[in-house]
C-alpha positions in Angstrom: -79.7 38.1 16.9 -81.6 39.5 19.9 -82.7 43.3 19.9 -84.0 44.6 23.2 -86.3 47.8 22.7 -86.9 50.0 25.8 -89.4 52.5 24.7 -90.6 55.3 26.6 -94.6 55.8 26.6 -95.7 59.8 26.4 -96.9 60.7 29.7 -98.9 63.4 30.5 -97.1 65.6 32.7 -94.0 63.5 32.8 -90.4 64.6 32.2 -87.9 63.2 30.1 -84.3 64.5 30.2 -83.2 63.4 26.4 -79.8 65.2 27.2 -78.7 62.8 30.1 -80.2 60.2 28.7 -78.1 60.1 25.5 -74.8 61.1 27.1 -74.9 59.5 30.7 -77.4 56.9 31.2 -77.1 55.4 27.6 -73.3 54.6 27.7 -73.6 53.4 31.6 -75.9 51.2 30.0 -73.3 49.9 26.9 -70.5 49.5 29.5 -72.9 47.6 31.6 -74.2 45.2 28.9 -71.8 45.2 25.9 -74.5 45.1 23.3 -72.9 44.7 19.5 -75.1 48.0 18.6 -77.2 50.5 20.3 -79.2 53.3 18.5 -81.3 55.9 20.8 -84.1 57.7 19.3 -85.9 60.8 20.7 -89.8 60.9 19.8 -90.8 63.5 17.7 -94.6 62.3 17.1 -95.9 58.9 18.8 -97.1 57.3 21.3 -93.2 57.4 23.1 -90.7 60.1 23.8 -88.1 57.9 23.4 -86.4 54.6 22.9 -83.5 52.8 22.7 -82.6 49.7 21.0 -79.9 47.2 21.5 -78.8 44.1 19.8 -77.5 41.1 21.3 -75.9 37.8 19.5 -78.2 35.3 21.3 -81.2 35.1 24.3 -78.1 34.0 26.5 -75.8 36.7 25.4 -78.7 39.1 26.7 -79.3 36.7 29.8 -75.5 37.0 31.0 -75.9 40.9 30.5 -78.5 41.3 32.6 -76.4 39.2 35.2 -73.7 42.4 35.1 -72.7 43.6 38.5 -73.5 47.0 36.5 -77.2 45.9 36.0 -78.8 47.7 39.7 -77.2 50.8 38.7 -78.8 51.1 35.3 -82.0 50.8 36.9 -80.9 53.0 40.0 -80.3 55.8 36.8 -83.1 55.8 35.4 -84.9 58.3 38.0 -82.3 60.7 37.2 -84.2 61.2 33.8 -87.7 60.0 33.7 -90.2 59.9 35.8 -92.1 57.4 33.0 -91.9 53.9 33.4 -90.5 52.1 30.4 -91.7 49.0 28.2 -89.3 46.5 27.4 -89.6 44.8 24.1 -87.5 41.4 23.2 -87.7 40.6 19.5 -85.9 38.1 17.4 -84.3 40.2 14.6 -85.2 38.0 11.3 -84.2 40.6 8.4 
């Protein structure tokens, strides 16, 4: 199993929309993708005001996502919440 983290790193200043992030950008992003599970978490004291984390069955499961006609406008959403620019974290789930 894959799990692809996106984590959003407190900004000074910046704006994060946690609204249209849960109910628009979120699901464009599970229609997009298909991931077997996605949880979404809003920061309520850390270094991010946000994340969201979504598992995959393999590294070429994940791949053949990211080849999704869908993909460009995932990434074309994103200024519609956040100014921030996101981390992406790819991590082997082992437990």
């Amino acid at each position: 199993m894959i799990r692809v983290s996106v984590y959003y790193p407190s900004t000074e200043g910046a704006a994060f929309d946690h609204e249209y992030y849960r109910t628009t950008h979120v699901p464009l992003a599970q229609r997009a993708w298909s991931p077997i599970s996605t949880t979404v978490e809003k920061g309520v004291n850390g270094p991010h005001v946000a994340a969201v984390h979504m598992t995959f069955a393999s590294m070429d499961a994940f791949n053949a996502a990211m080849g999704s006609p869908l993909t460009a406008d995932v990434m074309n959403d994103v200024a519609k919440y956040t100014g921030i620019v996101p981390v992406m974290q790819i991590s082997e789930v082992v437990s």
